[in-house]
Backbone bond lengths (Angstrom), bond angles and torsions (degrees), N, CA, C in turn:
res aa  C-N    CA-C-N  psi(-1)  N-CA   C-N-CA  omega(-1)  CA-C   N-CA-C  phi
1 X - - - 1.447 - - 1.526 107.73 -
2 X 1.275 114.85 120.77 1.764 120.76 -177.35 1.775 96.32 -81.79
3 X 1.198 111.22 160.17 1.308 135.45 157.91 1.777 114.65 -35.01
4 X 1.512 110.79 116.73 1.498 120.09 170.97 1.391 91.04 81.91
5 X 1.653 138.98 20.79 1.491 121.91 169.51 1.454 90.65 -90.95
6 X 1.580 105.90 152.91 1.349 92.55 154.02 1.614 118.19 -104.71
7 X 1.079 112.38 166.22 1.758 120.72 169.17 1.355 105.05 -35.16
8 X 1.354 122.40 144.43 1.383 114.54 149.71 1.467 121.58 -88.75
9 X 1.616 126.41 41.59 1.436 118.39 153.73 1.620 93.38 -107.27
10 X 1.154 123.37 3.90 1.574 112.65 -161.26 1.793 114.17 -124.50
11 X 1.304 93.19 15.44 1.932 124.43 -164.73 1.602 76.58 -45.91
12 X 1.492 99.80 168.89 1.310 136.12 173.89 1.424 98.97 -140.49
13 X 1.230 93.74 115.25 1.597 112.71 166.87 1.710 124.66 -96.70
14 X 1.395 124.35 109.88 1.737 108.46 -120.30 2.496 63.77 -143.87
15 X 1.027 100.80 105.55 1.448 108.40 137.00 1.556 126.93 -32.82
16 X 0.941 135.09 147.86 1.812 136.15 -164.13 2.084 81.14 -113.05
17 X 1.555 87.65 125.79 1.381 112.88 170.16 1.914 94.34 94.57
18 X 0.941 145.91 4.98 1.601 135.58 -154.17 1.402 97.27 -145.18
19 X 1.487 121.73 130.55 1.557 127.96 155.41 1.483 112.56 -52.96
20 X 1.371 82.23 150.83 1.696 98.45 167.61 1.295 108.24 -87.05
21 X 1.636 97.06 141.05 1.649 104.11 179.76 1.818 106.07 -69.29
22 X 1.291 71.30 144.84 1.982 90.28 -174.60 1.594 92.26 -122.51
23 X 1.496 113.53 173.54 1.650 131.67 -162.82 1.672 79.42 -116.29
24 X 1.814 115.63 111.69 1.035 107.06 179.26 1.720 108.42 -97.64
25 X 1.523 112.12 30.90 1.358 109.79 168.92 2.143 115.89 151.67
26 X 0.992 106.40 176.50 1.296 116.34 -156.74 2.151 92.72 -56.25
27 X 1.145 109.17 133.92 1.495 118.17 170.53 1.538 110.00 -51.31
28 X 0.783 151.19 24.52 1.884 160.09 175.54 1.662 111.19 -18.54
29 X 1.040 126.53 146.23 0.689 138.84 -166.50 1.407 141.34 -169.00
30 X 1.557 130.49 110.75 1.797 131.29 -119.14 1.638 101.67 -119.89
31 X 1.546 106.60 61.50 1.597 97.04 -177.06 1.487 127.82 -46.57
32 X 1.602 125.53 -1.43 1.250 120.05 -146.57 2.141 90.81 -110.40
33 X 1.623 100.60 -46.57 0.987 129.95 -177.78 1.483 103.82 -64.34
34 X 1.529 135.42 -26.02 1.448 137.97 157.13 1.271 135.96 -70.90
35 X 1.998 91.44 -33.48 1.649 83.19 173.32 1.758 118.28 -79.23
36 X 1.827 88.16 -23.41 1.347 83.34 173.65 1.397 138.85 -48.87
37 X 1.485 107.76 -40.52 1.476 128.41 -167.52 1.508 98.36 -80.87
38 X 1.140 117.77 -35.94 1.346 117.42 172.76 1.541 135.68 -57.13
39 X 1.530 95.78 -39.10 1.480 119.04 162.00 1.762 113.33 -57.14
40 X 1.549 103.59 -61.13 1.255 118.05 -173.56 1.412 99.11 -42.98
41 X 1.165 123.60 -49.27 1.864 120.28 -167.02 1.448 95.00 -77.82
42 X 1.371 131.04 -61.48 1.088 122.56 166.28 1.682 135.82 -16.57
43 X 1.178 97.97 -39.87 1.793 113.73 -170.82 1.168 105.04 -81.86
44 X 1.963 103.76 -28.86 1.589 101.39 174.71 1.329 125.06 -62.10
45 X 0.875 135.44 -55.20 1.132 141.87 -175.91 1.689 129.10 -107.72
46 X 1.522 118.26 -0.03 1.271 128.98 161.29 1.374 117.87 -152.11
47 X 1.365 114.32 74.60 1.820 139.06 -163.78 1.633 101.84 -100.40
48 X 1.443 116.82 78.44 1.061 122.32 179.66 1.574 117.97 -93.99
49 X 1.522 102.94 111.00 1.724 110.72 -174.87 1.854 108.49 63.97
50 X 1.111 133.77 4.23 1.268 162.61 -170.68 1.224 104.14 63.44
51 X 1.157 148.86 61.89 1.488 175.60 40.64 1.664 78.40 75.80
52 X 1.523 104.65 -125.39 1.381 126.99 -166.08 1.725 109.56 -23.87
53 X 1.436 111.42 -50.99 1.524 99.40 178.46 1.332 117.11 -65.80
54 X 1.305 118.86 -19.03 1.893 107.22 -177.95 1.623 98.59 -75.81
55 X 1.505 125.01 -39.98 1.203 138.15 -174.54 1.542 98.84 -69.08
56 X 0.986 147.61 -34.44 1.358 139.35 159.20 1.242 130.53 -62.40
57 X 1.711 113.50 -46.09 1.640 114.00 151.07 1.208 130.91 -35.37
58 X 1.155 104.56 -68.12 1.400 126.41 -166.51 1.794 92.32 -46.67
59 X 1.640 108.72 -77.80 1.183 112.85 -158.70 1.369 93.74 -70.12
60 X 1.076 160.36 -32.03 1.590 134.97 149.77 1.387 130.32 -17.06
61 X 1.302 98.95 -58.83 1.687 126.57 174.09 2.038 98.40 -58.38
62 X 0.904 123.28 -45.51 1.369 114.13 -174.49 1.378 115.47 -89.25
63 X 1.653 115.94 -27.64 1.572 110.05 164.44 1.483 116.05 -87.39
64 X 1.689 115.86 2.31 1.265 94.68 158.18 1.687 125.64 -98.26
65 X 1.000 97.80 -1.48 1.749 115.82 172.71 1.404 100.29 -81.12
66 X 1.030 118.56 -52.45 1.821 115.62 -174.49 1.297 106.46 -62.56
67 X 1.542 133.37 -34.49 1.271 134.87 -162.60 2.052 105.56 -95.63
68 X 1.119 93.61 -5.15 1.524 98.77 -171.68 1.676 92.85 -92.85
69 X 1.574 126.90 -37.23 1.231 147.38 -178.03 1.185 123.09 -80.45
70 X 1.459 108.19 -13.88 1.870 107.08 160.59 1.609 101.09 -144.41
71 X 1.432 86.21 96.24 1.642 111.18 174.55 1.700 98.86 -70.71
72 X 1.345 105.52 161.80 1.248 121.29 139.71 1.091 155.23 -90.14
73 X 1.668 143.84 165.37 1.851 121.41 -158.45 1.540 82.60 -67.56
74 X 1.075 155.45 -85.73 1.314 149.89 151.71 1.406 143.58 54.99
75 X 1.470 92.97 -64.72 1.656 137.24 -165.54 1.421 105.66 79.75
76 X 1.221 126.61 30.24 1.477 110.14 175.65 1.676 105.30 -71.92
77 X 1.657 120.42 174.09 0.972 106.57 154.49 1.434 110.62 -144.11
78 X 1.487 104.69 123.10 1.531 118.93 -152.76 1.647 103.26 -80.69
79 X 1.568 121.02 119.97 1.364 129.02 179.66 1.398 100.58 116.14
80 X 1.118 114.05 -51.13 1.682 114.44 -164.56 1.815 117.04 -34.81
81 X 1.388 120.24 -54.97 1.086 137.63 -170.47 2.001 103.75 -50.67
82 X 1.610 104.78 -41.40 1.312 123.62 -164.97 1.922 109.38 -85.38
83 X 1.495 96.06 -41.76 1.835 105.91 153.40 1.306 118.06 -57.79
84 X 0.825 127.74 -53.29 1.702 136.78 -165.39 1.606 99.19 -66.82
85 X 1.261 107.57 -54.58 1.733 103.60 175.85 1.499 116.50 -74.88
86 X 1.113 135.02 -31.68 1.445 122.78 142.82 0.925 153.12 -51.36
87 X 1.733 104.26 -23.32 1.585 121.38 150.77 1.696 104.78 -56.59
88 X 1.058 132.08 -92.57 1.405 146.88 164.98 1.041 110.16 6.05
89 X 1.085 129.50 -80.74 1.979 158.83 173.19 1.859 90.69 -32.77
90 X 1.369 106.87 -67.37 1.454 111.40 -171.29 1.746 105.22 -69.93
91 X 1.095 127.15 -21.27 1.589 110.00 159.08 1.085 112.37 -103.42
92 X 1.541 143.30 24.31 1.324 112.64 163.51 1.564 84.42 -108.54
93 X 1.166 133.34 16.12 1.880 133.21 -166.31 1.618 80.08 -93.57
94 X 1.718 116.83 -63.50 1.332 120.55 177.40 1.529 106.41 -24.75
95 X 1.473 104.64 -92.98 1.646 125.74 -165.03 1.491 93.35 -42.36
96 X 1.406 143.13 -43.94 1.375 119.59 -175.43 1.905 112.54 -70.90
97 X 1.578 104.04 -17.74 1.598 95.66 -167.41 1.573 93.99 -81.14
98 X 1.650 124.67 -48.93 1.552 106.51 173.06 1.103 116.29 -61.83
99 X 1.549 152.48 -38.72 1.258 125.16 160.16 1.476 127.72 -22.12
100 X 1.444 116.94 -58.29 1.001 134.65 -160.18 1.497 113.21 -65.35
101 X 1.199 104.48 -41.80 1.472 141.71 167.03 1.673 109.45 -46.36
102 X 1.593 110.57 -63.94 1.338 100.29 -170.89 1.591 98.31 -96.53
103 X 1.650 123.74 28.78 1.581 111.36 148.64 1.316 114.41 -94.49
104 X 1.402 107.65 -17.18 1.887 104.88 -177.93 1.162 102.33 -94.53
105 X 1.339 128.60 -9.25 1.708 115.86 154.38 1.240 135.87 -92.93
106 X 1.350 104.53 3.28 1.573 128.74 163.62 1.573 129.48 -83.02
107 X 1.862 95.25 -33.89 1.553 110.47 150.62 1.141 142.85 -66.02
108 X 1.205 104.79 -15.76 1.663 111.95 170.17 1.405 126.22 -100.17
């Protein structure tokens, strides 16, 4: 193999007229901002004692602080978009479980 070949397990298969895809940066990854969102859906539809929505706040609240705290050269801020909707998700999971709450104590 001469200089600048690449391997053939590592070929680039490159369309005529189109770049080859390149890795435009570190694989990242927003554990705080997942559990949140995860919760948030969670709360929707199985909001036990409001379990999942405090667990969605909370970790909302901390992946949006972490994501506000490691900007990018950019200014992006990586997680935020994915916190913010898990915040959300996990209080309207809330507001639907007390609703729900003060109709089955209205039924009795």
């Amino acid at each position: 193999m001469t200089m600048g070949e690449q391997p053939k397990s590592e070929k680039i298969i490159n369309r005529p007229g189109s770049e080859p895809l390149r890795n435009t940066g570190p694989n990242v990854s927003y554990p705080f901002a997942i559990v949140a969102l995860v919760a948030g859906v969670v709360s929707l539809f199985l909001n036990l004692f409001l379990i999942p929505s405090i667990v969605g706040v909370v970790f909302g609240i901390i992946g949006i602080r972490h994501a506000l705290s490691h900007r990018t050269e950019d200014g992006r801020k990586p997680g935020f978009g994915i916190s913010l909707a898990g915040i959300i998700l996990a209080g309207l999971g809330a507001v639907g479980y007390v609703i729900l709450l003060i109709f089955r104590m209205s039924t009795f």
